[in-house]
ROTORLO-10632 format. One record per residue (C-alpha): x, y, z; residue in one letter. Coordinates in steps of 0.2 Angstrom, whole numbers, plus 5000, padded with zeros to 4 digits. Layout:
XYZA...
//
This chain:
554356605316X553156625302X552056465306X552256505326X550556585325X549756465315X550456335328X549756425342X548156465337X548056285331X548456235349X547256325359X545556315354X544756505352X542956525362X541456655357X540956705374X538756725373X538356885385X536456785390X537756645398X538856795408X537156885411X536456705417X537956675430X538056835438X536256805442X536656655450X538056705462X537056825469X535956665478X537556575483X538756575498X540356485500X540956355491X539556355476X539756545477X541756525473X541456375459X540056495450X541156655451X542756555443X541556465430X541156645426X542956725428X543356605414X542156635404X542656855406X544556845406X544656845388X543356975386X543657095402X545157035412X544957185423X543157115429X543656945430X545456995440X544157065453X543056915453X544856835457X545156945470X543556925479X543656735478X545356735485X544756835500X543156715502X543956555502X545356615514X543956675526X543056475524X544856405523X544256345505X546056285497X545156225479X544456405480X546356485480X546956385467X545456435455X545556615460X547556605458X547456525441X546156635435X547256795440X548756695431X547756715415X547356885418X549056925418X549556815404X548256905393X549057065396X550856985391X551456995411X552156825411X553356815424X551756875436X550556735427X552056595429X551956665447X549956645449X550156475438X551356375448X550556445468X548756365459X549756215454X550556185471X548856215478X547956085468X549455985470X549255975488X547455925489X547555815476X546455885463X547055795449X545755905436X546356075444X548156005444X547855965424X547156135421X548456235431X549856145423X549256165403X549056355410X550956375416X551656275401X550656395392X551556555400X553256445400X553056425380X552856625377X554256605389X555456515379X555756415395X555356255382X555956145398X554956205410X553556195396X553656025391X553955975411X552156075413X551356005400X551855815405X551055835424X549455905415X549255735403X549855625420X548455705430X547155695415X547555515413X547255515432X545455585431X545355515415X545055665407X545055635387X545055825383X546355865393X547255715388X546955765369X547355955375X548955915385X549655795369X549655925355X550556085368X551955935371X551755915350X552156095348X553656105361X554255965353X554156065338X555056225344X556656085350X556556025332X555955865335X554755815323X554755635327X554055645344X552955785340X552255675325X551955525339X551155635353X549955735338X549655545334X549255505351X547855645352X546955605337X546655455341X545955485358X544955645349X544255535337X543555395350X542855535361X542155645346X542955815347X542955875332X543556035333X545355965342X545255835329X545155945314X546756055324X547755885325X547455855307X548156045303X549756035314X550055845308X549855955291X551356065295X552355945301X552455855286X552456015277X554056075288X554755895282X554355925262X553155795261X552055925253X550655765248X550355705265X550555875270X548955915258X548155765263X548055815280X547655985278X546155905266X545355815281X545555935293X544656075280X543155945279X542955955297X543156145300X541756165285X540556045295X540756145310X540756325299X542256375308X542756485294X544156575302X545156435301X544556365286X545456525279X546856465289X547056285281X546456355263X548256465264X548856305270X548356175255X548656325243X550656325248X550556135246X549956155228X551356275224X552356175231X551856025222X551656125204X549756155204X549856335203X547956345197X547356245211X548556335223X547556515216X545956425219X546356385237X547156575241X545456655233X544556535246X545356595259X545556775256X543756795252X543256725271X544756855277X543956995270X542156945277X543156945292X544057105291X545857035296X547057135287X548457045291X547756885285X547156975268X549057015266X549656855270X548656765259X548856895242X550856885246X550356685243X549356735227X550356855219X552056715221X550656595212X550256725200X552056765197X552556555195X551056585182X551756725173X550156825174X551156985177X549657105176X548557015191X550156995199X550557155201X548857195206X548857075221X550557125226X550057335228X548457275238X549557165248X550857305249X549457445253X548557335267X550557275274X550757455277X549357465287X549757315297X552057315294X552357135296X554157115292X553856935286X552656985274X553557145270X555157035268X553956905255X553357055244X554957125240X555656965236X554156975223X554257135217X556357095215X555656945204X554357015194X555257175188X556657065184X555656985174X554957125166X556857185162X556657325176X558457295184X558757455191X557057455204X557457235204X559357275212X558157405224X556957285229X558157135231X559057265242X557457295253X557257115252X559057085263X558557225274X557157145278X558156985279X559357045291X558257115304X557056965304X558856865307X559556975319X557756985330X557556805326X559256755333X558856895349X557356775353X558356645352X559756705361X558456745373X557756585374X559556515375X559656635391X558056565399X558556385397X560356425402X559456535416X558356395422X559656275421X560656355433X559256375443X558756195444X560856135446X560756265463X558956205467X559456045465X561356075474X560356155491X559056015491X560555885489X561455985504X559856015514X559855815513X561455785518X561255905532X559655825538X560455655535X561855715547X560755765560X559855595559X561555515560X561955595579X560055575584X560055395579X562055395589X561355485604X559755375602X560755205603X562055285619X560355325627X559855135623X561355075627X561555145643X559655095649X560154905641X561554935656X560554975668X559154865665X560354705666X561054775683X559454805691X558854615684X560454555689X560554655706X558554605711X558854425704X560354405718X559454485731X558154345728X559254215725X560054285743X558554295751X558054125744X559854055750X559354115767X557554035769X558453875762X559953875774X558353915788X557353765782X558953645782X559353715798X557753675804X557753515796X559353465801X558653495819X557153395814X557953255807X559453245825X557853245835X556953095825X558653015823X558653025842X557152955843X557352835832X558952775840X557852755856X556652665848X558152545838X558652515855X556952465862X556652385848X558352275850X557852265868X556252185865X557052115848X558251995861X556951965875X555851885861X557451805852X557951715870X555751685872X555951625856X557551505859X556751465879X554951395868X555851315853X557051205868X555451195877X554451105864X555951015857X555650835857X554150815868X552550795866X551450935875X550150905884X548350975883X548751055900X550551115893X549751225880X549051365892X550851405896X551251375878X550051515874X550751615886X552251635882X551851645861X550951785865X552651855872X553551825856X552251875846X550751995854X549051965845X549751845833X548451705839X547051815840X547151865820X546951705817X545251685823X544451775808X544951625798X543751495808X545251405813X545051255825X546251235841X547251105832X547451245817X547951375828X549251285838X549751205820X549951395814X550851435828X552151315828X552451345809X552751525814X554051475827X555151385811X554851195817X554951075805X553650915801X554350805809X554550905826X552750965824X552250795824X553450755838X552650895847X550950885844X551050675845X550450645829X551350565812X552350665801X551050625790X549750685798X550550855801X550550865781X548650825779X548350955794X549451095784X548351045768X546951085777X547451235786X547951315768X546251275761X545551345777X546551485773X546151505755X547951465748X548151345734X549351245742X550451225758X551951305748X551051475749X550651425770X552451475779X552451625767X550651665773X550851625790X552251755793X551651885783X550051895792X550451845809X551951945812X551452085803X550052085817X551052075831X552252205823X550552335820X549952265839X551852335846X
//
């Protein structure tokens, strides 16, 4: 517990608040409305909660009530998280963890990723004072996510060293050592000096903590350079205690005397009392290591007159352990034995309240364990529950399906055999009415077969009554009219189509009898002529007809002339 105030004040970087910049921002509320009015008000609650938390727990009020009136939700988060700090001020940290965490879900919800970030370092904060190291280090990981986000260095470096010093509190120096590390090097690249020279301190305990009182020095060396630069000599009184306990510890007790006369002559400029008797218990140990008796015992009764003043039982604890040592050294046994006895008084109840805070830290993680297991138990239950529920929706869901599927494919099914039905019945109408159709022309075709085979053997007999008639006899020029005649009643029209040809007589009759089947020779005998002769008249007659030769004649001849007489009938 001693270095936990140096740790803190480390941590968080302490502000001087000017009165002209208050002044300057009250003035300029007064000309805003809505949303400006709201982000002016919080720049300025900020900038009052540490000097007048009353005033700016008001201005928190009033901004609440504004941007629920405007429906403005980066409002409510600023005005909750400026209450939190109100409250946390005053030491009320179950009310600030409240007002933290409904800014955080506020910001959360919007997405604010810079709100987010400022809200969570805030409720780590109240978590750490807390004990709740869990909760802290949880807090102080969503605030690096969201400066990483926004790629907010500051916050990044801020966020870095708060998980340093939880890591600190659970005794784990490693990690703390790698997040410190992680800080200052995004400090240095952005040029903060101030958190730089802060990193360089806690990197300073640290090593002191591990007894590597050189690097330990080293650090605290680089981090006093900076703070002198920036004449921030509050904590260069801070870091002078700090390099004048590394010297002790490292056998210099002259230069560890130089570096507590350092610090304790800028905590007297200063007035703190409890610093002045911090840093003469310091001295007066030097002193004592040094065997300067005298000046010892002079730093010890001005640090034991100012202790009294301020009754820190550490330093009261320190000082009699010093007076115990010094008046044994000067052979004074019986006030040593007294001292050394108000020294274990000390002891013991520094033990018993430190093991009371850690008993009560012990309770606060066991009770926000417990918390999470239930939280964690109903959310697992509401799941299952909602799961369940989704189950017999999605069961009744697929019936539902089901049953429509069923009564889909019976309505296809039922339309598409009405169809088919009323499809079956225009067909069996259309075959009924082509069956009908087709008896009718196959009466009519069987009349027409039968004239057909009527005429077909009144022309056959013709036929035979012609071919008997020519057969063998020369036929007269006056014989041929009845020749004609009776052709033309075989084959109607026959003779007339051959007169687009520009046949002579001879050709037709020489066309016709080829048409009736007779051979050369009984063409000849018919027509008084040489076989001979009928075969030179066929020549001509197929070039009449444009045929190549008289093989193609007979085919020609019956294509065309009984294809005429067949169109003529």
């Amino acid at each position: 517990m001693k270095y936990l105030l140096l740790l803190i004040s480390i941590v968080f970087c302490y502000t001087l608040q000017g009165q002209s910049e208050v002044d300057s921002l009250r003035s300029v509320i007064n000309r805003l409305e809505g949303n400006e009015k709201i982000d002016v008000q919080f720049q300025l609650a900020s900038k009052l909660v540490n000097i007048d938390p009353v005033e700016a727990e008001e201005l928190a009020v009033e901004m609440l009530q504004v941007s629920d009136n405007i429906d403005y939700s980066s409002g409510r988060a600023k005005a909750y998280h400026i209450l939190g700090n109100a409250y946390n001020i005053r030491s009320k940290l179950d009310t600030a963890v409240f007002f933290f965490e409904k800014s955080l879900a506020i910001a959360e919800k919007g997405d604010d990723y810079r709100l987010t970030g400022s809200a969570a370092v805030a409720l780590g904060s109240s978590y750490l004072r807390k004990y709740q190291l869990n909760s802290a280090l949880q807090s102080f990981q969503k605030a690096l996510t969201s400066a990483r986000n926004t790629n907010d260095k500051a916050l990044q470096v801020t966020s870095l060293m708060n998980i340093a010093v939880v890591h600190t509190y659970l005794k784990d120096q490693e990690a703390a050592e790698i997040r410190l590390s992680e800080a200052l090097e995004i400090s240095t690249e952005i040029g903060i000096p101030i958190r730089t020279a802060q990193i360089y301190g806690n990197l300073g305990n640290l090593e002191f903590d591990r007894s590597n009182f050189s690097l330990s020095k080293n650090h605290f060396t680089k981090a006093l350079d900076i703070f002198r630069q920036l004449g921030a000599r509050q904590m260069m009184s801070i870091v002078y205690t700090q390099l004048g306990r590394n010297n002790s510890e490292l056998g210099e007790p002259e230069s560890a005397l130089e570096d507590f006369d350092q610090a304790l002559s800028i905590r007297k400029q200063s007035g703190d009392q409890r610093g002045i008797a911090s840093v003469l218990r310091y001295k007066a140990q030097s002193l004592l290591e040094l065997r300067r008796l005298t000046a010892c015992r002079v730093a010890l009764d001005e640090a034991l007159h100012i202790n009294n003043q301020v009754a820190d039982p550490y330093i009261s604890m320190d000082l009699a352990m010093i007076r115990y040592q010094l008046a044994e050294l000067e052979g004074d046994f019986k006030n040593a034995f007294t001292y050394h006895k108000q020294y274990m008084v000390f002891k013991d109840t520094i033990d018993a309240r430190n093991e009371r805070q850690e008993v009560k830290r012990l309770t606060a993680e066991f009770n926000y364990t417990q918390l999470t297991q239930q939280l964690e138990q109903e959310r697992q239950e509401k799941e299952i529950a909602e799961l369940r529920k989704f189950q017999r929706g999605l069961w009744l869901l697929l019936a539902i399906i089901f049953l429509m599927g069923v009564v889909i494919i019976y309505m296809v099914n039922r339309s598409r055999l009405r169809k088919q039905l009323i499809i079956n019945q225009q067909e069996k109408v259309l075959l009924n009415e082509q069956v009908a159709s087709q008896a009718s022309k196959i009466s009519e075709i069987e009349s027409e077969l039968l004239n057909l085979e009527a005429e077909h053997s009144a022309n056959a007999e013709a036929k035979e009554e012609l071919v008997k008639y020519l057969s063998g006899t020369k036929v007269e020029a006056k014989d041929w009219a009845s020749f004609k005649l009776l052709f033309e009643k075989i084959y109607p029209g026959a003779l007339s189509n051959l007169r687009q040809f520009d046949l002579t007589l001879n050709d037709q009759r020489l066309a016709a009898l080829n048409l009736l089947g007779l051979s050369i020779k009984e063409i000849a005998s018919v027509l008084g002529i040489t076989p001979k002769s009928v075969s030179k008249a066929r020549v001509r007659l197929s070039a009449k007809l444009g045929l190549s030769d008289t093989k193609e004649l007979d085919q020609f001849i019956s294509n065309n002339l009984k294809t005429s007489s067949s169109v003529n009938n």
